[in-house]
Biopython code that builds the backbone (N, CA, C, O; Angstrom):
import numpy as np
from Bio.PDB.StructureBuilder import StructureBuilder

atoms = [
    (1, "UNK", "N", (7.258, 4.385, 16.193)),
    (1, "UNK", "CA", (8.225, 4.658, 17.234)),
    (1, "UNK", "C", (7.584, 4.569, 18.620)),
    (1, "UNK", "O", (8.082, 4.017, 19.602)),
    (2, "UNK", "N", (6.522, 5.131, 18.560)),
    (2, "UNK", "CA", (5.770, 5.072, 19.299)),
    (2, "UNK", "C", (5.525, 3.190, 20.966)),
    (2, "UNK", "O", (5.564, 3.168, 22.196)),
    (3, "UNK", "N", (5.311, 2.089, 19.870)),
    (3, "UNK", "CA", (5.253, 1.591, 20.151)),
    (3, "UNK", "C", (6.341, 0.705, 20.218)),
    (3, "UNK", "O", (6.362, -0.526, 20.208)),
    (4, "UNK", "N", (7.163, 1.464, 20.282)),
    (4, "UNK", "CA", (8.885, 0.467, 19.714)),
    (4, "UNK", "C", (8.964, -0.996, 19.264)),
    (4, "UNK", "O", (9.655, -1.939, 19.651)),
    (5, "UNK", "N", (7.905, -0.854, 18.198)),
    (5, "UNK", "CA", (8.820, -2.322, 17.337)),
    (5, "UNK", "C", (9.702, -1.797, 16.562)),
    (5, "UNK", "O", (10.081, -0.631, 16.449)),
    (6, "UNK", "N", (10.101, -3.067, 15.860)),
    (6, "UNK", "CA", (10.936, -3.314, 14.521)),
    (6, "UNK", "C", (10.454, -2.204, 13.033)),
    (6, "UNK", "O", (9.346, -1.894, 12.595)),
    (7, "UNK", "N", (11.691, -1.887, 12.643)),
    (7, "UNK", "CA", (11.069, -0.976, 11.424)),
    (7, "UNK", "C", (10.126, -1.709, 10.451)),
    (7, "UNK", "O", (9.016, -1.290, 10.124)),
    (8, "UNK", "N", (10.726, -2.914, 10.003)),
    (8, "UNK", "CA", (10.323, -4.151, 9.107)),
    (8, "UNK", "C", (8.697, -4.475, 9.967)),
    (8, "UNK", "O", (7.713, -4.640, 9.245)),
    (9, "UNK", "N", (8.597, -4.517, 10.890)),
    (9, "UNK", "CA", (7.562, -4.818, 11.344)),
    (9, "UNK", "C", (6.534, -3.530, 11.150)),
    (9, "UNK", "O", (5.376, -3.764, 10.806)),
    (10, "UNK", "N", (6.827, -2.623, 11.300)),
    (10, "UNK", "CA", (5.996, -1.503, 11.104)),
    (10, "UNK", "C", (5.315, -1.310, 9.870)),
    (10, "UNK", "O", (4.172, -1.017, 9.521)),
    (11, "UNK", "N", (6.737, -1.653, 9.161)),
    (11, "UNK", "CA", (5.972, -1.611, 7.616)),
    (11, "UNK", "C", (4.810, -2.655, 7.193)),
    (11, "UNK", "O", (3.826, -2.465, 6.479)),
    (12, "UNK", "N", (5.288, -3.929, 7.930)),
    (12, "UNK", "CA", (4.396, -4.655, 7.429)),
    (12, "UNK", "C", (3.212, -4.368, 8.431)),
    (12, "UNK", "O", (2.418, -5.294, 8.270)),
    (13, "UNK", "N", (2.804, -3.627, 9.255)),
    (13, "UNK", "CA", (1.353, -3.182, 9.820)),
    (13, "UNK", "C", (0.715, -2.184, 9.068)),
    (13, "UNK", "O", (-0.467, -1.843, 9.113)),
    (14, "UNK", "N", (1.641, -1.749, 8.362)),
    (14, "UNK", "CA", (1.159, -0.497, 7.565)),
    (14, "UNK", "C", (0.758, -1.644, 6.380)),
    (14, "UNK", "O", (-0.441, -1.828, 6.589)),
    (15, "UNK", "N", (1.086, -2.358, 5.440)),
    (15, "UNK", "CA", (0.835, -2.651, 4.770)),
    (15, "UNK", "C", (-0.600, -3.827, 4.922)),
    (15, "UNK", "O", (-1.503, -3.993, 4.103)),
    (16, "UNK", "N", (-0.461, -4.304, 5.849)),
    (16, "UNK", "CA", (-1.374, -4.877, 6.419)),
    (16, "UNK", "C", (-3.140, -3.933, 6.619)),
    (16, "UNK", "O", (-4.259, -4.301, 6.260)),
    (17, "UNK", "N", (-2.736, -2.774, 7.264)),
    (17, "UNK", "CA", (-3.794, -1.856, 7.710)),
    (17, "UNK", "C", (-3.997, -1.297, 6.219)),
    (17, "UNK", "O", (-5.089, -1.609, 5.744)),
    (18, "UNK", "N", (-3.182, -0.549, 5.401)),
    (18, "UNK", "CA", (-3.738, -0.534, 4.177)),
    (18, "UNK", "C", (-4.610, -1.400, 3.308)),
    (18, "UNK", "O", (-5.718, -0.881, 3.175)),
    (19, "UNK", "N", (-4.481, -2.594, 2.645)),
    (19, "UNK", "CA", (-5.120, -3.370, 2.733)),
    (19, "UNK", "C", (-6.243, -3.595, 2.893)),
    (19, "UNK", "O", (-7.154, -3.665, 2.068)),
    (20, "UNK", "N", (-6.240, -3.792, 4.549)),
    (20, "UNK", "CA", (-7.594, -3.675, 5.213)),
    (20, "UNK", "C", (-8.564, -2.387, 4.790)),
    (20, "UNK", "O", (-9.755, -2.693, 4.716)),
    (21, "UNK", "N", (-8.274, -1.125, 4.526)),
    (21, "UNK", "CA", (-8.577, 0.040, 4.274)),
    (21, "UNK", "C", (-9.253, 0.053, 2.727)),
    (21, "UNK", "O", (-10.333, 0.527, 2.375)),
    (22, "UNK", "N", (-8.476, -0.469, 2.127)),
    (22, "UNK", "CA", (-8.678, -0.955, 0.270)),
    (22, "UNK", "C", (-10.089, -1.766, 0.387)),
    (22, "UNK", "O", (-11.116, -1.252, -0.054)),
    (23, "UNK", "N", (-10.097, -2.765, 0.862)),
    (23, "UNK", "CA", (-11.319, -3.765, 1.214)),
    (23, "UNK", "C", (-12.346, -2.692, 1.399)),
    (23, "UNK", "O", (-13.292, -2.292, 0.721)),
    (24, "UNK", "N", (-11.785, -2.339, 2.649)),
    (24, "UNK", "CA", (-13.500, -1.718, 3.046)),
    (24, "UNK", "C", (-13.863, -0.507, 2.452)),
    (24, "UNK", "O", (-14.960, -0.127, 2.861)),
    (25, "UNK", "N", (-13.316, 0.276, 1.593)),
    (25, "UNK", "CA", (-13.402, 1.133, 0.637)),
    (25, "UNK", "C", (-14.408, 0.673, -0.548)),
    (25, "UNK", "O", (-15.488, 1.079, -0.975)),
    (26, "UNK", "N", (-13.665, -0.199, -0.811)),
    (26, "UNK", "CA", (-14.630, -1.507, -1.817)),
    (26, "UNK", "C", (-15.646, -1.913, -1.654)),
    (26, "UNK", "O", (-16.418, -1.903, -2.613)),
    (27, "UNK", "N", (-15.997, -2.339, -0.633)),
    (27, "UNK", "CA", (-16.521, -2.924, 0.382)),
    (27, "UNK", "C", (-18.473, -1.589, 0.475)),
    (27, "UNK", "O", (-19.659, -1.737, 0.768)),
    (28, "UNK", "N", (-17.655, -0.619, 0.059)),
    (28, "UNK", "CA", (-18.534, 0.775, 0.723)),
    (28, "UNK", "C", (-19.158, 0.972, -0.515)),
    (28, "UNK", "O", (-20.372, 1.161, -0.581)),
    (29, "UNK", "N", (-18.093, 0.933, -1.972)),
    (29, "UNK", "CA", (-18.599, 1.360, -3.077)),
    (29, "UNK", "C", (-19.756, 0.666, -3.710)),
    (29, "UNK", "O", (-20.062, -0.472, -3.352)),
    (30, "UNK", "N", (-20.418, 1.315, -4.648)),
    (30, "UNK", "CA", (-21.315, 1.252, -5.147)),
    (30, "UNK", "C", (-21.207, 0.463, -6.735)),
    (30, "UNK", "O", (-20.224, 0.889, -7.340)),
    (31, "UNK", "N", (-21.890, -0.438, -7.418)),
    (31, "UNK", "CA", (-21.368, -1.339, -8.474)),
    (31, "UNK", "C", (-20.658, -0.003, -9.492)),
    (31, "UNK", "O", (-19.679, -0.178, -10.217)),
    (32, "UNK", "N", (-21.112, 0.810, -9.400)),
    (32, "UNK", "CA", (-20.662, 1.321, -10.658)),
    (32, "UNK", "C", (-19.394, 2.566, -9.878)),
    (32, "UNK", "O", (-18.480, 2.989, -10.586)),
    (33, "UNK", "N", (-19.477, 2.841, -8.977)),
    (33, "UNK", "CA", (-18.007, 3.573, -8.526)),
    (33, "UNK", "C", (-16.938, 2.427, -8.037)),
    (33, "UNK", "O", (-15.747, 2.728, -7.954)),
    (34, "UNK", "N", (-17.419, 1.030, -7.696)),
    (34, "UNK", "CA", (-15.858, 0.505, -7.613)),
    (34, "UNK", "C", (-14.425, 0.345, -8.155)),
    (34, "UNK", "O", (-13.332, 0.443, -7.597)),
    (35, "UNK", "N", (-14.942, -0.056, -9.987)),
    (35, "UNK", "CA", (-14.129, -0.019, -10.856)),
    (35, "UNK", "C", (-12.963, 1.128, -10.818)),
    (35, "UNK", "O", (-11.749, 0.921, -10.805)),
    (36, "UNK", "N", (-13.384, 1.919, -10.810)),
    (36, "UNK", "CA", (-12.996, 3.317, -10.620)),
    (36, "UNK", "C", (-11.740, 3.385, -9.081)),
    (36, "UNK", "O", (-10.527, 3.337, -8.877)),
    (37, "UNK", "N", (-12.919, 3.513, -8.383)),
    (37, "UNK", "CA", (-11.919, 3.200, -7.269)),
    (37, "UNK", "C", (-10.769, 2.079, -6.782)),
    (37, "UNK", "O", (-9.996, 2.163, -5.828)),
    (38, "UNK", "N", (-10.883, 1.266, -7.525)),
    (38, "UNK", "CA", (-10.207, -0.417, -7.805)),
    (38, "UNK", "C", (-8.630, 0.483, -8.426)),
    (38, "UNK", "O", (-7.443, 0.369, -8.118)),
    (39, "UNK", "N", (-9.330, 1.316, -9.356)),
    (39, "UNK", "CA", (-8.139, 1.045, -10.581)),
    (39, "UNK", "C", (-7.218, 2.489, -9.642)),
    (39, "UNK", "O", (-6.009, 2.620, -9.835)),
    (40, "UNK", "N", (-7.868, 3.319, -8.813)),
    (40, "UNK", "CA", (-7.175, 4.716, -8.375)),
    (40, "UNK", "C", (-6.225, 4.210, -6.904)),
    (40, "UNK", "O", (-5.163, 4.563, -6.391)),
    (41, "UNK", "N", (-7.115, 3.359, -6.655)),
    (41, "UNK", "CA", (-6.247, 2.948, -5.118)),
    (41, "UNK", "C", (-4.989, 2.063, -5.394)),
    (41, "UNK", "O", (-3.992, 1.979, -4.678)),
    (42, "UNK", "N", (-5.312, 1.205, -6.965)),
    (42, "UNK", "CA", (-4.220, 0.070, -7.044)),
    (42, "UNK", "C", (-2.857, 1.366, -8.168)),
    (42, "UNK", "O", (-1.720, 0.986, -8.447)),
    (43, "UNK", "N", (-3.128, 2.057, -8.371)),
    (43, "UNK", "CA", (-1.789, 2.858, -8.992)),
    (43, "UNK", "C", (-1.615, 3.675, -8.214)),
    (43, "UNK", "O", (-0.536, 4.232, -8.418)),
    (44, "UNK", "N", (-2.512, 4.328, -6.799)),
    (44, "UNK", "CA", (-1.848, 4.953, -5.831)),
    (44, "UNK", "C", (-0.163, 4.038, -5.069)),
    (44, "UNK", "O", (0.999, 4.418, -4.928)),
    (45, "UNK", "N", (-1.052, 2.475, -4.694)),
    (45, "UNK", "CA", (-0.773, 1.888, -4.333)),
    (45, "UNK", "C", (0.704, 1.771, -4.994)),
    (45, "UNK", "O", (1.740, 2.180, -4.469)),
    (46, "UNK", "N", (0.577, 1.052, -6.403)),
    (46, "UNK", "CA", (2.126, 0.739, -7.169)),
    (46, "UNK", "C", (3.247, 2.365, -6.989)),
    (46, "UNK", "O", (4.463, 2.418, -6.801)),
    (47, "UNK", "N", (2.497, 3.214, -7.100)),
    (47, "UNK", "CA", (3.482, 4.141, -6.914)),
    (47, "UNK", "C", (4.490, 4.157, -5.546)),
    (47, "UNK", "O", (5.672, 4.348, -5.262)),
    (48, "UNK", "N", (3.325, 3.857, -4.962)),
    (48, "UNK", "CA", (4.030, 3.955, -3.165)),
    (48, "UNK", "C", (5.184, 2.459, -3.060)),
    (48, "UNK", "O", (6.298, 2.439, -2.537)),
    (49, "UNK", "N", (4.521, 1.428, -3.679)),
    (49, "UNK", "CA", (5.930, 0.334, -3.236)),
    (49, "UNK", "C", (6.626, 0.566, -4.116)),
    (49, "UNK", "O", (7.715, 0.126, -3.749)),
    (50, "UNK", "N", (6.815, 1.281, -5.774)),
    (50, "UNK", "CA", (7.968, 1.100, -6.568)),
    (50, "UNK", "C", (8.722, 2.570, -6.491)),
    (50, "UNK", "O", (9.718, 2.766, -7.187)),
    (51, "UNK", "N", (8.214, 3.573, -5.634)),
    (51, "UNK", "CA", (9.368, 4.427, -5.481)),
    (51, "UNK", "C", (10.237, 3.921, -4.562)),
    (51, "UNK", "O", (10.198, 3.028, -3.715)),
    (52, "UNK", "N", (11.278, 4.971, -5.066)),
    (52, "UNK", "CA", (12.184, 4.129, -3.377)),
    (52, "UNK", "C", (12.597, 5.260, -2.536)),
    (52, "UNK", "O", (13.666, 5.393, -1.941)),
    (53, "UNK", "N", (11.367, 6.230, -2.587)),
    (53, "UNK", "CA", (11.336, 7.236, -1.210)),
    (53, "UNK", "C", (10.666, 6.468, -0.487)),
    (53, "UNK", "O", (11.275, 6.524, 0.582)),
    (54, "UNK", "N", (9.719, 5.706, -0.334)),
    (54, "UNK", "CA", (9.416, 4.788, 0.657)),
    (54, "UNK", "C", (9.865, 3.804, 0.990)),
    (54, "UNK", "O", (9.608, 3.353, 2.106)),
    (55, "UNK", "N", (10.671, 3.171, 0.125)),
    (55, "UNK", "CA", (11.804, 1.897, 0.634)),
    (55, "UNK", "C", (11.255, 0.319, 0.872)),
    (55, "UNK", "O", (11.833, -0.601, 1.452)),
    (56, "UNK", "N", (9.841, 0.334, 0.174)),
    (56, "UNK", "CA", (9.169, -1.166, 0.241)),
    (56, "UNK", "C", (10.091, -2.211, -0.209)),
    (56, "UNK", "O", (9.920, -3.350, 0.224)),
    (57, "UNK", "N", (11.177, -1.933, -1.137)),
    (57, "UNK", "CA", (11.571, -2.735, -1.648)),
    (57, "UNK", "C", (13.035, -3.588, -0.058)),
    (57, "UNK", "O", (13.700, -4.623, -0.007)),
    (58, "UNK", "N", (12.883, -2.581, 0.728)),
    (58, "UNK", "CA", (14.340, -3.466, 1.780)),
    (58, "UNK", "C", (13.233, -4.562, 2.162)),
    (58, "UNK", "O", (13.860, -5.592, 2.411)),
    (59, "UNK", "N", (11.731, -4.808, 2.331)),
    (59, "UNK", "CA", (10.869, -5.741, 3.071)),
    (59, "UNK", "C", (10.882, -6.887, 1.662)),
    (59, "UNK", "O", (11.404, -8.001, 1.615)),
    (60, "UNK", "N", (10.017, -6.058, 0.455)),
    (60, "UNK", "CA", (10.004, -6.955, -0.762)),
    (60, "UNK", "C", (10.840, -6.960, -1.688)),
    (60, "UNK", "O", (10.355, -6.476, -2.711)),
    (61, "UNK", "N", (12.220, -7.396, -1.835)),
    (61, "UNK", "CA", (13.134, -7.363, -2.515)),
    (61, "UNK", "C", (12.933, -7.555, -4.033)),
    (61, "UNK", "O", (13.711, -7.101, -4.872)),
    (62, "UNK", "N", (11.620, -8.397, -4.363)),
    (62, "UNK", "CA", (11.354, -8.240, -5.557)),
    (62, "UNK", "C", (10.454, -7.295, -6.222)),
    (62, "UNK", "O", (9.857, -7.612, -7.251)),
    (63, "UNK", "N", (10.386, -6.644, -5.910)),
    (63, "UNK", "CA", (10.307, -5.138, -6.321)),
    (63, "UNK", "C", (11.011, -4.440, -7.112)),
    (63, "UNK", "O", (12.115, -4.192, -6.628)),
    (64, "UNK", "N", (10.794, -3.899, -8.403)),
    (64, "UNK", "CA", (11.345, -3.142, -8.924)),
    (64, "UNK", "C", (11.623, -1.833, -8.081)),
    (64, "UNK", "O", (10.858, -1.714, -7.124)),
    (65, "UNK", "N", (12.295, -1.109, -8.193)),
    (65, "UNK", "CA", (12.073, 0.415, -7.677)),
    (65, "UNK", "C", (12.399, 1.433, -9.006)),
    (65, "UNK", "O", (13.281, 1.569, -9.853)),
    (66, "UNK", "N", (10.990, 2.113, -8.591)),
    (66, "UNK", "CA", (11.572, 3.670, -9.561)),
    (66, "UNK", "C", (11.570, 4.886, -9.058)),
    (66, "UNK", "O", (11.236, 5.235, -7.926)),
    (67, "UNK", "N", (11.979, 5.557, -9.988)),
    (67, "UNK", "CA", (12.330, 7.244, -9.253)),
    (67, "UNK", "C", (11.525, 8.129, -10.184)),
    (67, "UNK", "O", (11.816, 7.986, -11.371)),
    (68, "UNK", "N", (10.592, 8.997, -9.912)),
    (68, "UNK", "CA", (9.764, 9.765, -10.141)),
    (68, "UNK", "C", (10.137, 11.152, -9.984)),
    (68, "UNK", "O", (9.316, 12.041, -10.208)),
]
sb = StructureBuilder()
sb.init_structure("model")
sb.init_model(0)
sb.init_chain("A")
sb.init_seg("    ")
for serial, (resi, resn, name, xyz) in enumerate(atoms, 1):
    if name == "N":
        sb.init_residue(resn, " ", resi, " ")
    sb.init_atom(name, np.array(xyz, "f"), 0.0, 1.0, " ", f" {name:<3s}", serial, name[0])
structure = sb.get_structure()
């Protein structure tokens, strides 16, 4: 709000900056804590675009959505 863009646009900075965040997380880990961290960030991750309290799916329509 802050910077008054587009909602759609916001999301996709967020999704963008996440991302970026995942990498360098990775990026930090150690051979034997990545796996680990690979597999915790990517089902954090699926949770957040297939609920639809966050609403990823109005940007990616092919998205399933679920309710938790």
């Amino acid at each position: 709000m802050s910077e008054n863009i587009p909602y759609l646009a916001a999301y996709r900075r967020s999704l963008d900056g996440g991302l970026a965040a995942y990498r360098h997380v990775l990026d930090l880990a150690t051979d034997e804590q990545r796996p680990h961290l690979d597999r915790y960030m990517t089902a954090f991750a699926y949770f957040h675009f297939h609920c639809r309290r966050y609403r990823w799916h109005d940007i990616y329509p092919g998205l399933t959505p679920i309710d938790i």
